[in-house]
C-alpha positions as CSV (number, residue, x, y, z in Angstrom):
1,X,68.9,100.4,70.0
2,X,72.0,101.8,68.1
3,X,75.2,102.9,70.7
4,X,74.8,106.6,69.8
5,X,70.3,106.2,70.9
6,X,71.7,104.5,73.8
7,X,74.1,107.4,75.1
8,X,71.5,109.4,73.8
9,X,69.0,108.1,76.1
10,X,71.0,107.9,78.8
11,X,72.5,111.8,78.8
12,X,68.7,112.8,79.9
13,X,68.5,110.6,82.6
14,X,71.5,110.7,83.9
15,X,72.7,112.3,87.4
16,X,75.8,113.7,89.5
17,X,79.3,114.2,90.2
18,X,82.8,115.1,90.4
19,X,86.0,115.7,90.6
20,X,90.0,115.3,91.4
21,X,92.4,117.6,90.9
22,X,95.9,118.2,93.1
23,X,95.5,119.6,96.6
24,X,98.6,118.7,98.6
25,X,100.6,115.7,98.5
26,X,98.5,112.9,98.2
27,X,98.2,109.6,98.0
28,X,95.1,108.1,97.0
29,X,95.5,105.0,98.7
30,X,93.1,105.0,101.8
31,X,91.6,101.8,103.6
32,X,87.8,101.4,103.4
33,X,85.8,99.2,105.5
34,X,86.0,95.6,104.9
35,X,82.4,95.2,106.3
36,X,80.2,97.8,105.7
37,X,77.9,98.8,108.3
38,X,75.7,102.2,108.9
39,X,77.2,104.9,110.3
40,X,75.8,106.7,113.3
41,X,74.7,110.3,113.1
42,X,78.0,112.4,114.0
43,X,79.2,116.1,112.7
44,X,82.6,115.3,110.6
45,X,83.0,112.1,109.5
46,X,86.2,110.3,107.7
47,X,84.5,107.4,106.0
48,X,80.8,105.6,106.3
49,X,79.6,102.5,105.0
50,X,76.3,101.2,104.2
51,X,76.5,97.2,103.0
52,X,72.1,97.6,102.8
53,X,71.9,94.5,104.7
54,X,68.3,95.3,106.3
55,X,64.4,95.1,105.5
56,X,62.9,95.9,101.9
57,X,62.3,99.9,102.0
58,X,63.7,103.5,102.0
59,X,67.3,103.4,102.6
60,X,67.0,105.0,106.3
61,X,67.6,108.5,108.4
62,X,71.4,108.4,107.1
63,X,70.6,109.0,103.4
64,X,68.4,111.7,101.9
65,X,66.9,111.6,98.1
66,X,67.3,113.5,95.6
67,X,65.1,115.4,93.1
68,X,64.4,112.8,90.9
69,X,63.5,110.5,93.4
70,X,65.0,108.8,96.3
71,X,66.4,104.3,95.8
72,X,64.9,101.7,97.8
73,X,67.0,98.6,99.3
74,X,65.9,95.2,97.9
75,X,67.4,91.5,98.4
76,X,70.2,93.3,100.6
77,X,71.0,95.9,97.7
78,X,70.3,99.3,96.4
79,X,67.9,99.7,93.7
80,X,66.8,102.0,91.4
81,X,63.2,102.7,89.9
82,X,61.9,104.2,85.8
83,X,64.1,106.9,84.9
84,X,66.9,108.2,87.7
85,X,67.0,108.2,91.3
86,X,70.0,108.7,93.6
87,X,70.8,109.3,97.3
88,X,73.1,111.1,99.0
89,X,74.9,111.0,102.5
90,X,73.8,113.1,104.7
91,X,74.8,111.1,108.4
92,X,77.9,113.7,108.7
93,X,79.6,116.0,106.3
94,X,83.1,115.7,105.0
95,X,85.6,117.3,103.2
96,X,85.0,118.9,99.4
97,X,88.3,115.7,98.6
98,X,86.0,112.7,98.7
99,X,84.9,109.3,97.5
100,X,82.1,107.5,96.6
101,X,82.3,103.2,95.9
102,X,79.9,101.0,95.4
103,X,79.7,97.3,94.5
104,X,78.1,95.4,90.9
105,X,75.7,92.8,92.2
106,X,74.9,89.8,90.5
107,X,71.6,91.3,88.4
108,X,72.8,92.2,85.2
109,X,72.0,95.6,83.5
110,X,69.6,96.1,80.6
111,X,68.7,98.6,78.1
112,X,69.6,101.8,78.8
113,X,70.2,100.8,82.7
114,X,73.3,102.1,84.7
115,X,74.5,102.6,87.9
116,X,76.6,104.6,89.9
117,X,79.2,106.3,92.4
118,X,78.7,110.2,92.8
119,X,80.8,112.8,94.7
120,X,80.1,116.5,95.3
121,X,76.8,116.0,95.2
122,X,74.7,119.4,95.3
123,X,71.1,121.4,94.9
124,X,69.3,117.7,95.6
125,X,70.7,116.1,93.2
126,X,70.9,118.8,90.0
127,X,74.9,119.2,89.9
128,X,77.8,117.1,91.2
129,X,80.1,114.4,89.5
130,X,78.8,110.6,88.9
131,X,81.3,107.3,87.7
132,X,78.8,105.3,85.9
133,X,78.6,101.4,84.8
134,X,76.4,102.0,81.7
135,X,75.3,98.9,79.6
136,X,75.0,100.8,76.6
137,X,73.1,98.5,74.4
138,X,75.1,95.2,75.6
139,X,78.2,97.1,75.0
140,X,79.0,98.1,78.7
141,X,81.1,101.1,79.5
142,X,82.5,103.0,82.6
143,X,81.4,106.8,81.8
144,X,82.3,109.6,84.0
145,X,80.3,112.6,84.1
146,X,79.2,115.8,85.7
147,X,75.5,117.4,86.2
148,X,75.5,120.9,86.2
149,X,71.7,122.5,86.9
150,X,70.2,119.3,86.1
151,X,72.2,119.0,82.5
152,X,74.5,116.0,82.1
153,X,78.1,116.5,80.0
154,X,80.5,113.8,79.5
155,X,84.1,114.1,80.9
156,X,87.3,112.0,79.4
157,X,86.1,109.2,76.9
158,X,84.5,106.5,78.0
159,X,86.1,103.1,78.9
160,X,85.1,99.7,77.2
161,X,85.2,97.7,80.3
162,X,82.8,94.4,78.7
163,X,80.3,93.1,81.4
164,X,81.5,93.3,85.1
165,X,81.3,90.5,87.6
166,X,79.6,90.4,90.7
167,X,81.9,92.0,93.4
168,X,83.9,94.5,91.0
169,X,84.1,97.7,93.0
170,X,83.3,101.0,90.8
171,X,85.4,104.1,93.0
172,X,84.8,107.6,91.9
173,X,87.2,110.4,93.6
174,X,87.5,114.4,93.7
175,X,90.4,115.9,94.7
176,X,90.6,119.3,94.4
177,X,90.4,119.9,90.6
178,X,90.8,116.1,89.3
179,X,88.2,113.7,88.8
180,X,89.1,110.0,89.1
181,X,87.0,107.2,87.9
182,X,88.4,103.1,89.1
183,X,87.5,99.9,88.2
184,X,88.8,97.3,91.4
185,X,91.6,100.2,92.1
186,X,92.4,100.5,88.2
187,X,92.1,104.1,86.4
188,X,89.5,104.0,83.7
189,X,88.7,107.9,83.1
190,X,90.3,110.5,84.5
191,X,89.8,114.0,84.2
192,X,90.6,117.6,85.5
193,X,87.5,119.8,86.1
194,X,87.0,122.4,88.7
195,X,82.6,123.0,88.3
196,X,82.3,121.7,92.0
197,X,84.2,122.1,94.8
198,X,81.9,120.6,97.3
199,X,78.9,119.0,98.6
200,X,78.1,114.7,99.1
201,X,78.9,111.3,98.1
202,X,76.1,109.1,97.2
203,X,74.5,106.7,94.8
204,X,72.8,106.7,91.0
205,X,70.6,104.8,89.1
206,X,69.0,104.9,86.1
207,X,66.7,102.3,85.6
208,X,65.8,99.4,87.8
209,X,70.2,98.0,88.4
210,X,71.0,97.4,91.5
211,X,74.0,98.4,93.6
212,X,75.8,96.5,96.9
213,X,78.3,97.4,99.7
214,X,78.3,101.4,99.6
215,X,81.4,102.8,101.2
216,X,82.6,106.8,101.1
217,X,84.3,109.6,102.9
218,X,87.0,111.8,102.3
219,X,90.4,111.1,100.5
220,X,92.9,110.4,103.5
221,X,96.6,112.2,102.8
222,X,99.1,109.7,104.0
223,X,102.7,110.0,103.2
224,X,103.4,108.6,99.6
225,X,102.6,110.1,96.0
226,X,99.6,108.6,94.2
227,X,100.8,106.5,91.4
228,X,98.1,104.4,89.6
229,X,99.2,101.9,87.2
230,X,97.8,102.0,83.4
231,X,100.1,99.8,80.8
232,X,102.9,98.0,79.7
233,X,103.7,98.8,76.4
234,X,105.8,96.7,73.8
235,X,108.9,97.5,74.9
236,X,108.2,97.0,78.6
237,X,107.7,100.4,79.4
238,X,105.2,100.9,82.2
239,X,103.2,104.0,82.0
240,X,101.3,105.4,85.9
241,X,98.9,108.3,86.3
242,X,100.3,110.2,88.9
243,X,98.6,113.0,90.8
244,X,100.6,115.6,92.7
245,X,99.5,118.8,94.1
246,X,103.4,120.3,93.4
247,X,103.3,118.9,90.0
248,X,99.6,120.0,88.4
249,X,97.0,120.9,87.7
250,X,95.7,117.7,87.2
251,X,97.5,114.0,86.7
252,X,100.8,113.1,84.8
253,X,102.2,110.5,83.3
254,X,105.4,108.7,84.8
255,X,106.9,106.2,82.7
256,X,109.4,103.5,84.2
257,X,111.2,100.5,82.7
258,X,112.9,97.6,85.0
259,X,115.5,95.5,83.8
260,X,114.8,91.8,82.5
261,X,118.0,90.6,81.9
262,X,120.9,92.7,84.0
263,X,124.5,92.1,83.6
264,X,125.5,89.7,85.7
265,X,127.7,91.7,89.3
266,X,126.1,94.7,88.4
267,X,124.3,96.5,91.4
268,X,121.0,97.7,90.6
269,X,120.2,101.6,91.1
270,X,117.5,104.4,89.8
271,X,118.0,106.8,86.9
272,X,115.9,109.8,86.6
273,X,115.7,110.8,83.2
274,X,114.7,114.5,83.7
275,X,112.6,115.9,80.4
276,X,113.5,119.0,78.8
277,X,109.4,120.0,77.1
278,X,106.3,119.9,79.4
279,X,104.2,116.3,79.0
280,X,105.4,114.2,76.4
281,X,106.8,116.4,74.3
282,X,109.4,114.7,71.8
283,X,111.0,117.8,70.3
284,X,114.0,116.7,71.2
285,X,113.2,113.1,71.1
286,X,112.5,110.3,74.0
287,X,115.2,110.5,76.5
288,X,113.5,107.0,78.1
289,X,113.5,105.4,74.5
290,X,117.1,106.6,73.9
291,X,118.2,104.8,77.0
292,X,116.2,101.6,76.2
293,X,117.8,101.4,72.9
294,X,120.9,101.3,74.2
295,X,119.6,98.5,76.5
296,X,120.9,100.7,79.3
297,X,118.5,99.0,82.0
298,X,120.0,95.8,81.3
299,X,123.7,96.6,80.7
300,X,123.9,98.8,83.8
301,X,121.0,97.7,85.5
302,X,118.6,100.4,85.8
303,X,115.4,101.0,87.2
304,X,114.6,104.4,84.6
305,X,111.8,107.0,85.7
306,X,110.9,109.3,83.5
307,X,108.6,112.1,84.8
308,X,106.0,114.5,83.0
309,X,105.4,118.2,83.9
310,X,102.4,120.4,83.4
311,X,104.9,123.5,82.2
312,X,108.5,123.8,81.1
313,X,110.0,121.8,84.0
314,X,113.1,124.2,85.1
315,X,112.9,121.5,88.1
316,X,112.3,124.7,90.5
317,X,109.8,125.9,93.1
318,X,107.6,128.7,92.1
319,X,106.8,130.8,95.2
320,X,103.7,132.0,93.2
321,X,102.3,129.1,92.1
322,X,101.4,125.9,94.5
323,X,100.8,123.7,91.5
324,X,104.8,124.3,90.4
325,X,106.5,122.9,92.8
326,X,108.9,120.5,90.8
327,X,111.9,120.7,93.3
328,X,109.7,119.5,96.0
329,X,107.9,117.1,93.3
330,X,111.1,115.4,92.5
331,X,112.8,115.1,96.3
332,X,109.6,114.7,98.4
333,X,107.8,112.4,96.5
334,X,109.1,111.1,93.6
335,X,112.4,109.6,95.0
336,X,110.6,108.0,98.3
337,X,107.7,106.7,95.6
338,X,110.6,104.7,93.7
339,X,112.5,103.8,96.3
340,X,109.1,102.2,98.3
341,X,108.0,100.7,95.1
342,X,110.7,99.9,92.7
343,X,113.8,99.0,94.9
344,X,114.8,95.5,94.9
345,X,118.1,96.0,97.5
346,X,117.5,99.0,99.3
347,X,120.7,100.3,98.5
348,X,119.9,101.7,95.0
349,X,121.8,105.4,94.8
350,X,119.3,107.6,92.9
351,X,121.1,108.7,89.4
352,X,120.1,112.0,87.0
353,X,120.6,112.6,83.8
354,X,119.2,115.7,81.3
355,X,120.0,118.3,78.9
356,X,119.5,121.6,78.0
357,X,117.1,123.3,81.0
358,X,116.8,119.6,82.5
359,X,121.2,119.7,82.8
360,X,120.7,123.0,84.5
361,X,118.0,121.6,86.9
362,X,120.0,118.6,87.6
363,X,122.7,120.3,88.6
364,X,120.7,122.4,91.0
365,X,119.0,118.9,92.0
366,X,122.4,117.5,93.1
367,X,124.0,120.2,94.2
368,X,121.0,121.3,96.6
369,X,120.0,117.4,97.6
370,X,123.2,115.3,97.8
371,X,121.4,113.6,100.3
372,X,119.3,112.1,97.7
373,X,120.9,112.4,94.7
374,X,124.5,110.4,94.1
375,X,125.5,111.0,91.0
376,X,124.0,113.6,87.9
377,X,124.8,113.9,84.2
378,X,124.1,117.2,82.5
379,X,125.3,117.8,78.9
380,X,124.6,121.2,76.7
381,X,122.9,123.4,79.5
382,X,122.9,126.8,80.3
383,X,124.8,127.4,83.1
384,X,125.6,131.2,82.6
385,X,122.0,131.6,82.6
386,X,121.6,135.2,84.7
387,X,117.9,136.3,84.9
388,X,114.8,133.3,85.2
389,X,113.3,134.4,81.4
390,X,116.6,135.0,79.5
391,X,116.1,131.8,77.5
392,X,112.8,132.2,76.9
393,X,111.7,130.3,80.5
394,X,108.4,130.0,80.8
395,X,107.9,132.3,83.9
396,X,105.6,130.0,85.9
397,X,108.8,127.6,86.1
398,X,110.7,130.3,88.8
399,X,107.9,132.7,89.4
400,X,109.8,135.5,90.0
401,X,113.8,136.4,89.5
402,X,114.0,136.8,93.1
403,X,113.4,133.3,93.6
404,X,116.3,132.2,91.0
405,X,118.8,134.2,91.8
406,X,118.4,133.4,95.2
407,X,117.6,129.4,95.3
408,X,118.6,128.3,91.4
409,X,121.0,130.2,89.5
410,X,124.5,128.6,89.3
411,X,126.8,131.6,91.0
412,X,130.0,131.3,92.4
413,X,128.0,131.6,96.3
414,X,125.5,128.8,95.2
415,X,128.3,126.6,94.1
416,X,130.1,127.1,97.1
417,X,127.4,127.4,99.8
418,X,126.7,123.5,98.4
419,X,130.3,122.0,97.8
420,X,131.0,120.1,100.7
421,X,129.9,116.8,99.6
422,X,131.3,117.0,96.3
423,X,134.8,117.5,97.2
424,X,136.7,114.3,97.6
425,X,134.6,112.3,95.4
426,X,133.5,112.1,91.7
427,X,129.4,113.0,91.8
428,X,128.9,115.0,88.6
429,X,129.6,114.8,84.9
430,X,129.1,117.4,82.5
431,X,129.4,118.0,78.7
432,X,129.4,120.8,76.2
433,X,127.2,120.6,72.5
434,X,126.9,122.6,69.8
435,X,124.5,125.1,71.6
436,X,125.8,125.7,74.9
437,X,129.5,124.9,74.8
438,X,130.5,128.1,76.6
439,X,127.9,128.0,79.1
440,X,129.2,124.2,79.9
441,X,132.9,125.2,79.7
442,X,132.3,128.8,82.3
443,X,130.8,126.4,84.6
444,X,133.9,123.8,84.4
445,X,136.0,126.4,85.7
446,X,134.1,127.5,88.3
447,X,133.4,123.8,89.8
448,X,137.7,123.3,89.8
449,X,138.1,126.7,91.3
450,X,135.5,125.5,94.3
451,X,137.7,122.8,94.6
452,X,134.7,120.3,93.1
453,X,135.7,117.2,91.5
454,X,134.3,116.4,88.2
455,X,134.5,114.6,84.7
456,X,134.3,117.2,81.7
457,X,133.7,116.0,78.2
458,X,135.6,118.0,75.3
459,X,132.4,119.7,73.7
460,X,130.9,117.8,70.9
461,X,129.5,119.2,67.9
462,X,126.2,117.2,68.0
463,X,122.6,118.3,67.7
464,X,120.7,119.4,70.9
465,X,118.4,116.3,71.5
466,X,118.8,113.0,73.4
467,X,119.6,110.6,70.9
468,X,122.5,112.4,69.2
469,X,125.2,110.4,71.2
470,X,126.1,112.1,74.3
471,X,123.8,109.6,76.4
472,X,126.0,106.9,76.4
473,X,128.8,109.0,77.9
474,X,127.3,109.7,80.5
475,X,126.0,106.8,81.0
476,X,129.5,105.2,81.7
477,X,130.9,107.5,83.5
478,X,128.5,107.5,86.1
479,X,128.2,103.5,86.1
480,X,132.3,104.5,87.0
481,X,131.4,106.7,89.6
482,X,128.8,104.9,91.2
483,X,131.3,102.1,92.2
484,X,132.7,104.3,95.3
485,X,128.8,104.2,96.6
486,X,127.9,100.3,96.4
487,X,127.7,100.4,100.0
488,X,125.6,103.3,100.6
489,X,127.4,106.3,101.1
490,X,125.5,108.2,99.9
C-alpha cells in the first residue's frame, strides 16, 4: 500500500477532535495522575483517569460509545475493532480547555491501524478534534485532525515520529482556539482552529491497536507562560512554541540563545531583543542573528530572548482586543518565564534593546516598568509620534487613540509622571538614524529638561535595520551602565 492509499484509507475512517488556541494566561503544564484509576461519577470534574486495569469487556458506566461503535478493554488495554470506534468521557463534564492522553502499548500497529487522543468530542462521535499515532504503511506518523459531521480534514502537517516504544505518552490539548498535539511533552503539530468550542475527551481507534493508561480533564492555569521546546539550530539558537492569550491568536515562536563561552568576570543578565515586523519578519533583518554575530552572548554574557507577535508589535495594550495584550505579554509573563527558566544567578537585570516602533515601545517598557526593566536601548524611533496610526500603525497595536495618548505616547506628562527612577542613575541609551533623527533628538531634550539622565549618540547616517552598526553601541553602553546594578538594585 503506497503512503498516499494509506492516508487515503485512513481519512474515511478516521474520527474526532480539537483544539488550542489562547484563553488567558496559561501554562500548559498541569500534573496528571501517576496511577490511573476510574473516576467516580461527580458533576465538574478537573482530571479522570482510567489505566483499564479490569475484566475483558465494555469499558464501564464512565465511558459512553460513539456512533461507529463503542472499544472494548483487552489484556488491561483499550482496543479497537474493523473500521473506527471511540469512547468518550462521560463520568463528569469539564471545561471546553481540555486534554485527552493516552499510552502506546507494546502491540505494534499494522496496515492502515491508528490510535488516538480526542478532545471536544461532540454529536456521538461525528465532530471534535483527534491526535493520532498512524502507521501509515510502516512509515508511522503523529497526525492531528478534526471531524466535522462525520468528515475528517487534516490540520498542520504531519510529524514523522518512526515507530513509538511502549510507554510513549500521545497528549492532545484545546485551548480556546489552538490545537496542540505532544509526543512524551514534545510539540509535534500544532495548530490554530476554532470549529469546536466544546464537548468530551475520549479515545480512537481505527483498526484492532490498542491503547493503555488513559488520563484527561481540563487544562489547569497556573502562574507561568507555556513555553514548549522545538530545536536548536546550528548556531545554538533554541526555538519554543509559546502560547499566550495576550499575545495571539494562536502560538508564537520565542527564540533564545545562552552563552557557551562568557568572558571571564562578566555577570550574566537577559537581553530582550524587541522586533520591529510581526512573526519572523526579516525586513529589517535578524536583530537575534545581528547580536550573535557579534558574539554578544559570550562577550557580554547574555541570555538573548527574542519574541514573535501576531500584529505589528507597538509593545502596547489594546483595550479592544484581548489577544493584543503585548505590554502585559512582555512584563507578566515573558520576564518571570526567563527569569524561572533561564537564570543561572538570580540576579540577572532584564536589558531591552529595538529600533524604529520596537525603540519607541522600549522606551515606554522602561519608563512604565523600571521595576523590571534596568536598562533599554532604542535607536531611530519615533518619538514625536502624536496620534496611534500616524506612521502607518496597524490599529489593532493601540486600539484606539484614546488609549495612546493616555498610556503610550511620549509627552512631556508621561515622561514626567515616570522619571523618578531614572534620575540619578544612567538607565537609557538612545540614538538618532537616517530616518528618525529629529524625532530621536526632540526627545533628547525633553529627557534633560525632566532632569533624566541618559547617553545620546550623535545621529548616524545608517540604514534603518539591525545590522547597520548601531547594535554594538548600544550594546556597550549598557554593559557600562549595568555595572551600578551588579547587586540588584534594580
Amino acid at each position: 500500500m503506497t503512503r498516499a492509499i494509506a492516508k487515503n484509507s485512513m481519512l474515511k475512517a478516521l474520527c474526532l477532535l480539537g483544539l488550542l488556541s489562547v484563553c488567558c494566561l496559561l501554562v500548559l503544564l498541569f500534573v496528571l495522575p501517576k496511577k490511573a484509576s476510574v473516576s467516580t461519577h461527580v458533576a465538574v470534574l478537573t482530571h479522570a483517569a482510567d489505566d483499564f486495569n479490569r475484566s475483558a469487556g465494555r469499558l464501564g458506566a464512565d465511558w459512553t460509545g460513539i456512533r461507529d461503535g463503542g472499544l472494548s478493554i483487552s489484556s488491561h488495554a483499550v482496543t479497537g475493532r474493523t473500521g473506527l470506534a471511540g469512547d468518550i468521557w462521560t463520568a463528569g463534564t469539564f471545561t471546553s480547555d481540555q486534554y485527552s492522553q493516552i499510552e502506546v502499548t507494546s502491540k505494534q500497529l499494522t496496515g492502515g491501524q491508528w490510535i488516538g487522543a480526542a478532545v471536544r468530542v461532540q454529536n456521538g462521535g461525528r465532530d471534535g478534534y483527534a491526535g493520532i499515532y498512524y502507521w501509515n504503511g510502516g512509515h508511522p506518523e503523529l497526525m492531528l485532525f478534526k471531524r466535522s459531521k462525520g468528515i475528517w480534514t487534516q490540520l498542520g502537517e504531519g510529524y514523522s515520529s518512526g515507530p513509538l516504544a511502549a510507554g510513549t505518552q500521545l497528549k492532545l490539548m484545546a485551548v480556546g482556539s489552538t490545537v496542540l498535539f505532544l509526543e512524551n511533552d514534545a510539540p509535534r503539530v500544532l495548530v490554530t482552529d476554532s470549529s469546536f468550542s466544546e464537548g468530551r475527551p475520549g479515545i480512537m481507534i481505527n483498526g484492532t491497536g490498542t491503547a493503555g493508561h488513559w488520563s484527561g480533564g481540563h487544562v489547569s492555569k497556573p502562574s507561568g507562560l507555556p513555553a514548549y521546546y522545538m530545536s536548536t539550530d546550528a548556531h545554538g539558537v533554541k526555538t519554543y512554541q509559546v502560547i499566550s492569550a495576550d499575545n495571539g491568536p494562536g502560538p508564537q515562536a520565542l527564540r533564545v540563545l545562552a552563552p557557551t563561552q562568557p568572558a571571564p568576570g562578566v555577570p550574566h543578565n537577559f537581553l530582550y531583543v524587541l522586533p520591529v515586523q510581526p512573526g519572523l519578519g526579516h525586513a529589517y533583518n535578524d536583530g537575534l542573528d545581528t547580536l550573535r554575530r557579534l558574539d554578544a552572548q559570550d562577550k557580554y554574557n547574555l541570555t538573548i530572548i527574542e519574541p514573535t507577535f501576531g500584529t505589528d508589535p507597538w509593545y502596547a495594550n489594546n483595550p479592544e482586543n484581548a489577544n493584543v495584550q503585548y505590554e502585559t505579554f512582555m512584563t507578566r509573563e515573558l520576564v518571570p518565564w526567563v527569569e524561572k527558566n533561564l537564570a543561572t544567578t538570580g540576579h540577572e537585570q532584564n536589558w531591552l534593546i529595538g529600533f524604529s516602533k520596537s525603540g519607541l515601545g522600549g522606551q515606554d517598557l522602561i519608563l512604565k516598568h523600571p521595576d523590571i526593566f534596568a536598562l533599554a536601548a532604542s535607536w531611530d524611533f519615533p518619538a514625536d509620534m502624536s496620534s496611534y496610526d500616524q506612521h502607518g500603525a496597524d490599529p489593532a497595536a493601540y486600539g484606539t487613540d484614546a488609549n495612546f495618548q493616555a498610556n503610550y505616547r511620549l509627552t512631556v506628562a508621561f515622561v514626567n509622571a515616570h522619571r523618578g527612577p531614572f534620575l540619578k542613575e544612567n538607565r537609557i541609551w538612545i540614538g538618532g538614524g537616517r530616518v528618525l533623527p529629529k524625532d530621536v533628538s526632540d526627545y533628547a531634550r525633553l529627557l534633560t529638561k525632566e532632569g533624566i539622565v541618559y547617553t545620546g549618540e550623535k545621529p548616524l547616517s545608517i540604514s534603518h535595520s539591525w545590522n547597520s552598526g548601531w547594535v554594538p553601541l548600544a550594546l556597550a553602553v549598557l554593559r557600562q551602565d549595568s555595572i551600578k546594578f551588579q547587586d540588584g538594585d534594580v
